[in-house]
C-alpha positions in Angstrom: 93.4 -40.6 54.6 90.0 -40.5 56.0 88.1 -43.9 56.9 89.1 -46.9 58.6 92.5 -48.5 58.3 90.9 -51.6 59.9 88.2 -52.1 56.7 91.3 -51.1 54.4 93.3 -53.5 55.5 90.5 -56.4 55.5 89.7 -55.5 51.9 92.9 -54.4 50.3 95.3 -56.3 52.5 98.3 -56.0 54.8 100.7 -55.8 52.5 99.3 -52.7 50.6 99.0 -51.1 53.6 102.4 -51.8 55.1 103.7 -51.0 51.1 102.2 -47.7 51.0 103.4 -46.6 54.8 106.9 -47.3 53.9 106.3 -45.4 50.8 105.4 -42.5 52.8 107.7 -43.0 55.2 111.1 -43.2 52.7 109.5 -40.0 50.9 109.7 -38.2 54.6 105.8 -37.7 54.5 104.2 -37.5 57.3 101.1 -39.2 57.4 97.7 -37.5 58.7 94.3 -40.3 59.4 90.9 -38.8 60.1 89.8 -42.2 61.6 86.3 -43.7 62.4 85.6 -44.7 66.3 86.0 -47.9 65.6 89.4 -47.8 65.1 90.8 -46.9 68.3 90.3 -50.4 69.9 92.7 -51.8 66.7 95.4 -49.4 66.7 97.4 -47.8 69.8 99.0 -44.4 69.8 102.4 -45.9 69.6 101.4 -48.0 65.9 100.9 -44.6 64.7 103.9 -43.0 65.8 105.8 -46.0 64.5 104.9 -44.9 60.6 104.6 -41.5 61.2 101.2 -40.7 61.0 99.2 -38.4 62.9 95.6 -39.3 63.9 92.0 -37.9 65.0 89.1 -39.6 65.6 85.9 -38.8 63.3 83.7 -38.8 67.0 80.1 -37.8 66.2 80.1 -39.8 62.9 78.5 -43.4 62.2 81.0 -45.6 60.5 81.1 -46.0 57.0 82.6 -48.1 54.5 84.2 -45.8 51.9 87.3 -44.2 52.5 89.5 -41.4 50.7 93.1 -41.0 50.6 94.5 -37.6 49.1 98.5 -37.3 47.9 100.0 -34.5 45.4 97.1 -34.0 43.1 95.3 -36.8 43.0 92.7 -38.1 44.9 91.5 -42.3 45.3 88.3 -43.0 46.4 87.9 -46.7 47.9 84.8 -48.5 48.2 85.9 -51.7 50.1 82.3 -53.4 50.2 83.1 -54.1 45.9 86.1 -53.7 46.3 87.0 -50.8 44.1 89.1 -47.2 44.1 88.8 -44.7 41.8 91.8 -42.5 41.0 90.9 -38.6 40.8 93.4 -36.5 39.1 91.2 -33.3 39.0 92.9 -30.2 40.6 89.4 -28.9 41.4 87.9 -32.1 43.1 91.2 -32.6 44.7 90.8 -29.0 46.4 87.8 -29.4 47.5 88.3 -32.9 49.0 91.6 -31.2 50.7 88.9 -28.2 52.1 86.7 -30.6 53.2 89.4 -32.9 54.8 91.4 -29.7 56.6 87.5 -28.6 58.1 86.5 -32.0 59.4 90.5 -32.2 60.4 90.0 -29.1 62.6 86.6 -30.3 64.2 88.1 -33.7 64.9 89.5 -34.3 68.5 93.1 -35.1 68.6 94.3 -38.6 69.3 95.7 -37.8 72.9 94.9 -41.5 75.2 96.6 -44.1 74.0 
């Protein structure tokens, strides 16, 4: 995932969020969040831990309103100001959206206060 819980659950929801992390969670995957600044004041180290997910902060970046999620092969796209999501079930996009998620992943500091 890559974006801001905080606008994904104020346009899509509680529920869908909660839905999706125990999803995850029964599947044994272990969630990974490249998160805007702004989230830190809304979520504490310990809600992360709680549903398995492993989180760095996108420092350096202005927030934005589109987010991406990326499972298996697919890719969704989520554009919370309409609301809409596009699904992506390209194996080349999704590669390239992994590449460019693993390189901002590696430049992003880790989540270690909190």
């Amino acid at each position: 995932f890559c974006g801001s819980i905080q606008n994904f659950v104020k346009t899509f929801g509680r529920s869908l969020f909660e839905t999706s992390s125990r999803l995850r969670q029964s599947r044994k995957v272990r969630g990974m969040a490249l998160l805007l600044p702004s989230d830190r004041e809304h979520f504490t180290a310990n809600d992360h831990q709680s549903v398995q997910r492993e989180v760095r902060y996108l420092d350096g970046y202005k927030n934005f309103a589109p987010m991406f999620h990326i499972f298996s092969n697919k890719l969704v796209m989520w554009q919370p100001t309409v609301p809409m999501a596009v699904l992506i079930e390209d194996e080349n996009l999704v590669s390239m959206m992994k590449s460019l998620f693993e390189g901002m992943w590696e430049r992003a500091a880790a989540e270690n206060e909190r």
